[in-house]
C-alpha positions as a Markdown table, in Angstrom:
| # | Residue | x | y | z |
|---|---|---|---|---|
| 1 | Unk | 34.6 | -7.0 | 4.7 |
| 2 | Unk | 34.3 | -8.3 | 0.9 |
| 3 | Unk | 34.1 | -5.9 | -1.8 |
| 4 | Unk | 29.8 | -6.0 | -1.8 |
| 5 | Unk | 29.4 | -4.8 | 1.0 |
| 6 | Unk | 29.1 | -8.5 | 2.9 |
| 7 | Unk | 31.2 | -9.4 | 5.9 |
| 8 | Unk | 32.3 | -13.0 | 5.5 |
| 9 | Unk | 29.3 | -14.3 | 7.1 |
| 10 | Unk | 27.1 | -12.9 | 4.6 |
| 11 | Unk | 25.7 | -11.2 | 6.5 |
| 12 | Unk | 25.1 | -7.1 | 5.1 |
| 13 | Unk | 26.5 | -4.2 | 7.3 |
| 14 | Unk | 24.3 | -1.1 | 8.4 |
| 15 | Unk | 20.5 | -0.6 | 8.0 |
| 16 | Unk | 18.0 | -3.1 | 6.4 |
| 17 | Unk | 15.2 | -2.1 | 4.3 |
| 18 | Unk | 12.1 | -4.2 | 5.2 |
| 19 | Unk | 8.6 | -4.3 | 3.6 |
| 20 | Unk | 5.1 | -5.8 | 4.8 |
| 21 | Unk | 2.9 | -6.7 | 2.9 |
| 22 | Unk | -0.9 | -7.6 | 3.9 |
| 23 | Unk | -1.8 | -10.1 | 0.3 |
| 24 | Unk | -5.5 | -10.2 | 1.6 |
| 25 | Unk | -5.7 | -6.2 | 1.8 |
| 26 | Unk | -4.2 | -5.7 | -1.4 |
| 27 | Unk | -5.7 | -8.4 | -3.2 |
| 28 | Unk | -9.3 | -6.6 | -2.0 |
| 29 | Unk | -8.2 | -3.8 | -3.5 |
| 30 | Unk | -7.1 | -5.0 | -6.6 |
| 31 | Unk | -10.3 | -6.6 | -7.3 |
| 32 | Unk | -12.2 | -3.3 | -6.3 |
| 33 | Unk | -10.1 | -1.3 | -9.4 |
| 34 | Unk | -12.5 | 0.4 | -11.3 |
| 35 | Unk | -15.2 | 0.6 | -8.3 |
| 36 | Unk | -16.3 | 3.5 | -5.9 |
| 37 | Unk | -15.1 | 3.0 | -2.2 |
| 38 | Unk | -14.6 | 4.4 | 1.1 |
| 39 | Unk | -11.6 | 4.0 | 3.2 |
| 40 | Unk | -11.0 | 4.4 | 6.6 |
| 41 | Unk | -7.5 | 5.8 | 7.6 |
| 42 | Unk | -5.4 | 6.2 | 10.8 |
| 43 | Unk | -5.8 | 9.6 | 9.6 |
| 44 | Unk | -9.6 | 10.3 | 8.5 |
| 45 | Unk | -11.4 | 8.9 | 5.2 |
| 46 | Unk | -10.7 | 8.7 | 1.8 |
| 47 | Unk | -13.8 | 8.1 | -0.9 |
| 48 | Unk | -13.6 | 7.6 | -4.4 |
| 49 | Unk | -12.3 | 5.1 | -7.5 |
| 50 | Unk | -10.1 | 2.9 | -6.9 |
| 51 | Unk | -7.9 | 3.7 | -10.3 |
| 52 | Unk | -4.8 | 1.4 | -8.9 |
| 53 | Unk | -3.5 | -0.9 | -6.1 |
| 54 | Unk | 0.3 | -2.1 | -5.4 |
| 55 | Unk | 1.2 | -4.2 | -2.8 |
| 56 | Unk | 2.1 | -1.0 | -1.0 |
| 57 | Unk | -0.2 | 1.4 | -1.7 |
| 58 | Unk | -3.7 | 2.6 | -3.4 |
| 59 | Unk | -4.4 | 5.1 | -5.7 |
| 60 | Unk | -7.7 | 7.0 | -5.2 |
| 61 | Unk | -9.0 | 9.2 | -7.8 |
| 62 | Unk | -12.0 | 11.7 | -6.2 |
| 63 | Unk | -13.3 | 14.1 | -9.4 |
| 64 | Unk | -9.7 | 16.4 | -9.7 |
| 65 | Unk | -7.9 | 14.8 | -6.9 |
| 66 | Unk | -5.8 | 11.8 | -6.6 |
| 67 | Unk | -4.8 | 10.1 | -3.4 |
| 68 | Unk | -2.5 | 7.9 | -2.5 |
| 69 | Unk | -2.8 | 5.6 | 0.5 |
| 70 | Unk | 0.0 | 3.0 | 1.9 |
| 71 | Unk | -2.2 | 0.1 | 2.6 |
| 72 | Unk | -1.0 | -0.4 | 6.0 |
| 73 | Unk | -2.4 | 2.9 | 6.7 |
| 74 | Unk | -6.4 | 1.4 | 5.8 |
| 75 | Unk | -8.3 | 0.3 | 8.7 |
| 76 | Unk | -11.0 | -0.9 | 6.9 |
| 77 | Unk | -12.6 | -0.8 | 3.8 |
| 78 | Unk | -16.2 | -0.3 | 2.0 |
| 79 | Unk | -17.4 | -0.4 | -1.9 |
| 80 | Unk | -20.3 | 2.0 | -2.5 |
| 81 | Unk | -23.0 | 0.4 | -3.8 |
């Protein structure tokens, strides 16, 4: 094992941290910043501004409550009119 943490393959030893990201969903919400919405959860809906999105995650601000949402949570979305 080298001093890094590598084995002499290159190749890293123990647990891997991996991230997906889903571009089209967060590139929706991105553009929807600012705007009124309703998303649908695995776990129930979520309605308000969209204040900020992250390749991650969604921040949704309703009156005195914030929310946010990792976007591989969303099952759909839908700006209010």
């Amino acid at each position: 094992m080298m001093p890094n943490g590598m084995n002499s393959q290159g190749a890293q030893n123990g647990p891997m941290n991996v991230v997906v990201v889903e571009p089209y969903v967060y590139s929706a919400l991105y553009r929807l910043i600012g705007k009124r919405v309703v998303l649908d959860t695995t776990r129930g809906s979520v309605s308000g501004i969209v204040r900020d999105a992250k390749p991650d995650h969604v921040v949704v601000q309703e009156q005195d409550s914030t929310f946010f949402v990792r976007i591989r949570e969303i099952v759909w979305i839908m700006p209010e009119a």
